[in-house]
C-alpha positions in Angstrom: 19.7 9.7 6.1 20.6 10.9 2.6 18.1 9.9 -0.2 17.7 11.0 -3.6 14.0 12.0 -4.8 12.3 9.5 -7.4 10.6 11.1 -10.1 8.1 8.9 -12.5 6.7 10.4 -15.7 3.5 8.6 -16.6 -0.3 9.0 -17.3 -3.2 9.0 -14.8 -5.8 6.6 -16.1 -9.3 6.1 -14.4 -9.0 2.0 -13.6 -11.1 0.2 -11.5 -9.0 -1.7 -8.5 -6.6 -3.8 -9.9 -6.7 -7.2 -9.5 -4.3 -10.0 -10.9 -6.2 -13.5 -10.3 -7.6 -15.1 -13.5 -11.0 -13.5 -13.3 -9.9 -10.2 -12.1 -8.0 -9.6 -15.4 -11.0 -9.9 -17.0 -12.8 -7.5 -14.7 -10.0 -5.5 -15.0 -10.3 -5.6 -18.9 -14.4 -4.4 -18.7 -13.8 -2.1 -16.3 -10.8 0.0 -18.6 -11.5 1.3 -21.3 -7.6 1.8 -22.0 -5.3 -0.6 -23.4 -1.5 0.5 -22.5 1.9 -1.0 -22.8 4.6 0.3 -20.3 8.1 -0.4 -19.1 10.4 1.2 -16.4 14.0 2.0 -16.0 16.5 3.1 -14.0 16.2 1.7 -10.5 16.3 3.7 -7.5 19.7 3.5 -6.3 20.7 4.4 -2.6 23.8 7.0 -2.9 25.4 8.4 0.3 26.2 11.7 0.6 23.0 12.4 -1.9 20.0 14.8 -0.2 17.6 13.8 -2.7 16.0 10.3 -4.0 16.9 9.8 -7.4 14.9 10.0 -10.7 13.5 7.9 -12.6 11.2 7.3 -15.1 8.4 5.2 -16.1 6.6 5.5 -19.6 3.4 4.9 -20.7 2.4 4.6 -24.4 -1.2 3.9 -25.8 -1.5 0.6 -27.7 -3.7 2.6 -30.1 -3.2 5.6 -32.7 -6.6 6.9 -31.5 -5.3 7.8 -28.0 -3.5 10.3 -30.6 -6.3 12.9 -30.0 -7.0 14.4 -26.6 -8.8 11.6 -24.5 -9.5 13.1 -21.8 -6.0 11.6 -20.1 -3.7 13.6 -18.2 0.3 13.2 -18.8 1.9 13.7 -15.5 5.2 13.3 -13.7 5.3 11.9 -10.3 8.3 12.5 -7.9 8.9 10.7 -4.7 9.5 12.6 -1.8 10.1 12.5 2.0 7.2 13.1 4.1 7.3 17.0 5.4 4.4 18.8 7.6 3.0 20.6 4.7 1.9 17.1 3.2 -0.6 17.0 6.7 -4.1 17.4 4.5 -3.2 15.4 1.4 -2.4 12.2 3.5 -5.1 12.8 6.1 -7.3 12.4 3.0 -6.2 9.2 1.5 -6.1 7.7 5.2 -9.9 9.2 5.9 -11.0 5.8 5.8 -8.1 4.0 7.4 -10.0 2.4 9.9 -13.5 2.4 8.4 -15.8 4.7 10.0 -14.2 4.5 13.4 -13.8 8.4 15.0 -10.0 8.1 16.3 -7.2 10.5 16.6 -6.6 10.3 12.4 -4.6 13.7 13.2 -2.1 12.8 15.6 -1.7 9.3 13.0 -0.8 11.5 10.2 1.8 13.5 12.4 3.6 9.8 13.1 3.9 9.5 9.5 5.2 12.7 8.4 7.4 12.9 11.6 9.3 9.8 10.8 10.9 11.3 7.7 13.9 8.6 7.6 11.5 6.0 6.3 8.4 6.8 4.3 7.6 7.8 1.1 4.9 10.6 -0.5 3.9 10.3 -4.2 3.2 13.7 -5.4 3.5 15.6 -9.1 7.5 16.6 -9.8 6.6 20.3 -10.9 3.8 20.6 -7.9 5.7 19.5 -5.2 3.3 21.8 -2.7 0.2 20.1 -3.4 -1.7 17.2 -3.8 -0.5 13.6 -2.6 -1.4 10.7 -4.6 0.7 8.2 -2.2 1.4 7.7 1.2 3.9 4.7 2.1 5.5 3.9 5.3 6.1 1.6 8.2 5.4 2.6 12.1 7.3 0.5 15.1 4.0 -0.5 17.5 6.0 -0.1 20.3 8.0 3.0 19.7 5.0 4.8 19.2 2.3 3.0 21.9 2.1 5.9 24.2 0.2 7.6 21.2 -3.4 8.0 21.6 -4.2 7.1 17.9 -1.8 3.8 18.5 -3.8 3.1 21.0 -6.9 4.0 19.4 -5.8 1.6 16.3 -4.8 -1.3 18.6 -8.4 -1.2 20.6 -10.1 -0.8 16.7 -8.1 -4.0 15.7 -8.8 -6.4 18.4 -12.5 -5.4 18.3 -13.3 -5.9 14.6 -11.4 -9.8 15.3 -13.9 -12.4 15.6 -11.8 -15.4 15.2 -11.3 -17.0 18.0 -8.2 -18.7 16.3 -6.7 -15.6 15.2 -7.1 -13.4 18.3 -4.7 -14.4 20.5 -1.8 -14.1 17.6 -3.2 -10.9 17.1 -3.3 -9.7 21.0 0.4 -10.7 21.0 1.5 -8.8 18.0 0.2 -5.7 19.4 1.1 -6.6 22.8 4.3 -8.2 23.9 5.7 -8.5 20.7 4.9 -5.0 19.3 8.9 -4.0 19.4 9.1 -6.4 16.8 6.5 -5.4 14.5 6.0 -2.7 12.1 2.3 -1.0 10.8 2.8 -1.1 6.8 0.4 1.5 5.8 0.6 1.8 1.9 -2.7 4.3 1.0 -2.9 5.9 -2.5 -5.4 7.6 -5.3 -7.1 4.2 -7.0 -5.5 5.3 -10.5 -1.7 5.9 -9.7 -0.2 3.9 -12.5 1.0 0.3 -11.3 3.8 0.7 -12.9 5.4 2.8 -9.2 4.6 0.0 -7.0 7.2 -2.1 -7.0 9.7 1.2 -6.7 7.4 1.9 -3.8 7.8 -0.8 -2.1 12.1 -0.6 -2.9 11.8 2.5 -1.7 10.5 1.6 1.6 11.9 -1.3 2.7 15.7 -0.1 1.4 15.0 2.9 3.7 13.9 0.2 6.5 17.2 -1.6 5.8 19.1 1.4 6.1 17.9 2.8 9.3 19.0 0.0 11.0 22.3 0.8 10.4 22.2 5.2 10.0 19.7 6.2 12.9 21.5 7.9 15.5 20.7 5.9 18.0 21.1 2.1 18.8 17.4 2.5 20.0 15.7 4.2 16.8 17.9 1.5 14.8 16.8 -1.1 16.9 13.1 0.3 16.1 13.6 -0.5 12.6 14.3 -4.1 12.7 11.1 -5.5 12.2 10.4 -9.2 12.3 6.7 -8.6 11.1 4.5 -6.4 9.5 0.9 -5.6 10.3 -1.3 -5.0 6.7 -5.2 -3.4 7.2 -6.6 -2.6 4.0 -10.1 -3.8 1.8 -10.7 -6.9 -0.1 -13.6 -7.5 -2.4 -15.0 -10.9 -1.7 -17.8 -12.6 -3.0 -21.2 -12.7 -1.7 -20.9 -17.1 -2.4 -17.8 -17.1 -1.4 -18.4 -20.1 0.8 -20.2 -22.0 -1.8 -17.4 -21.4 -4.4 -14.5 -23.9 -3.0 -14.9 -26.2 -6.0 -12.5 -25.5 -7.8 -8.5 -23.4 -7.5 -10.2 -21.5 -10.3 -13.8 -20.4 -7.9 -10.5 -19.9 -5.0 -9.2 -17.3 -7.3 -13.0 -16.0 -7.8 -13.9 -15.5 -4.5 -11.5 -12.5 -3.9 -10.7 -9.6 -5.5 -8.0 -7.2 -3.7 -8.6 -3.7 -4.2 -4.4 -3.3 -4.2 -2.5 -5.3 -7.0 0.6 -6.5 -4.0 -1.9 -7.6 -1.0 -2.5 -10.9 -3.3 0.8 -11.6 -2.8 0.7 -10.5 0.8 -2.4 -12.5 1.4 -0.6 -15.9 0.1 2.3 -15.6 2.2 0.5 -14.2 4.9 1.1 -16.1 8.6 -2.5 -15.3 9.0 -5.2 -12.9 8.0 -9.1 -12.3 8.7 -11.6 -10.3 7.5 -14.4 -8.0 9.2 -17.5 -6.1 8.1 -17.4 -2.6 6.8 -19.7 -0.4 7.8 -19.2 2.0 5.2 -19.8 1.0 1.9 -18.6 2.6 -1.6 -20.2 2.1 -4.7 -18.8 -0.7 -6.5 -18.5 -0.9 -10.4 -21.1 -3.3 -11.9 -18.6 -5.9 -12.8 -18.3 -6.3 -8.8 -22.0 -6.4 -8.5 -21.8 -10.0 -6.9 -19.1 -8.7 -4.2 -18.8 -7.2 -1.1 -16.2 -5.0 0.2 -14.6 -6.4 3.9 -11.7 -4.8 6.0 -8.4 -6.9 6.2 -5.3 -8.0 9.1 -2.9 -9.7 7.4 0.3 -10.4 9.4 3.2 -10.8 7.4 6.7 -12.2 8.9 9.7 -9.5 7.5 11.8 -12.7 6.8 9.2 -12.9 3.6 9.7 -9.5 2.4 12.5 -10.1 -0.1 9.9 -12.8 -2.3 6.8 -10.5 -2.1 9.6 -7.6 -3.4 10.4 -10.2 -6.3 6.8 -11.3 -6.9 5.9 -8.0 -7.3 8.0 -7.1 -9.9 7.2 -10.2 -11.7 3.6 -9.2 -11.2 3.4 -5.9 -12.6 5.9 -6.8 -15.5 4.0 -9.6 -16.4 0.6 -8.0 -16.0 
């Protein structure tokens, strides 16, 4: 379907996970040791007839005069691009850890991705379009896909690591009889692409979702797109007291800290969610010394999509 690329020009910085509850600003604010002030323009806009996603661009400017002098900060542009085969080893890398440690068929995964190049999104530098990826967004129909080994791999993964007895028939039926339904968000990423592209991101993906319903060949493939929920896994910081600390909304905001900025707002509006044990671990910041890093399922009805679209651009404007 005709798209236009997104470019972005902005600065890498090395942040910690962002975070947007009360206390996580303030981990957020020991954590960087840069203080920046940003805005974004121009809109992706969906033109017909147009091969390309279209460009925009999102600045970044130090607060101070000392980020004058060479900091050690790389400028960079990013460009939005439709997934392609040759983007195979940078997304297999960002998705090494998908699923934990778990040995699965992370290949034939990746190939779903950059097969379904009608929705789906790669973040990657404008003037290096042949190398590294820094973002991998898309959103994979459970059914139309089931006959896959790694889909099948993924839905024996999920229903093993759910040990809620009240959450594991909702879950058996989301990836069961009412996988035509429900799409696999997978949103994976470098942990310092600016903010700033997450709420284009997100545009970008779901506009595409909209669209296919209407431009796939196909009544199938456009019935494939219309989801009515979506399927989150990710990683959530939460604290080793978390149990203890249910005082106060203030210890509720405490107790978590989400590694991505937008599963906050996933996680509130979430129909429901659990966590489960890691067993690999990465080496946490001292700030987070008192947390542990879980896996997530979050299940998110599509009927939702258009607030957590709005609440994310709220969030990052305001943050």
């Amino acid at each position: 379907m005709p798209r236009k690329p997104t470019g972005h020009s902005s600065r890498l910085l090395p942040v910690r996970p962002l975070t947007f509850s009360p206390f996580a600003r303030s981990v957020a604010r020991v954590a960087t040791a840069y203080m920046v002030k940003h805005h974004a323009c121009d809109a992706m806009q969906h033109s017909a007839g147009d091969e390309f996603k279209k460009l925009k661009k999102v600045e970044r400017q130090s607060e101070s005069s000392e980020d004058e002098e060479f900091d050690g900060v790389v400028q960079a542009d990013f460009a939005f691009f439709d997934p392609k085969p040759d983007d195979f080893h940078g997304v297999k890398t960002l998705l090494q850890s998908y699923l934990d440690n778990k040995e699965w068929d992370l290949s034939g995964f990746v190939d779903l991705i950059l097969g379904q190049t009608t929705v789906g999104t790669v973040v990657k530098l404008e003037d290096d379009e042949e190398n590294g990826v820094f973002s991998i967004i898309t959103a994979l129909n459970l059914e139309r896909y089931k006959d896959h080994k790694c889909i099948t791999e993924l839905k024996e993964f999920l229903l093993s690591i759910c040990l809620e007895k009240d959450k594991i028939g909702n879950l058996r039926s989301l990836l069961g009889d009412k996988a035509h339904d429900v799409g696999l968000l997978v949103s994976q990423r470098v942990v310092n692409l600016p903010p700033e592209l997450l709420p284009h991101l997100y545009d970008a993906l779901f506009d595409e979702i909209a669209w296919a319903t209407e431009d796939e060949p196909t009544e199938e493939l456009r019935n494939s797109f219309r989801f009515k929920f979506y399927i989150v896994v990710s990683k959530i910081y939460k604290h080793k007291n978390a149990s203890q600390k249910r005082s106060s909304s203030t210890d509720e905001d405490d107790a978590f800290i989400y590694v991505k900025p937008e599963e906050e707002i996933l996680h509130k509006m979430s129909m429901w969610s659990f966590l489960f044990p890691l067993q690999t671990q990465q080496v946490a910041a001292h700030e987070l010394k008192n947390y542990q890093l879980n896996g997530t399922v979050m299940a998110v009805k599509a009927e939702d999509i258009s607030s957590f679209r709005q609440q994310l651009h709220t969030l990052i404007n305001e943050s």
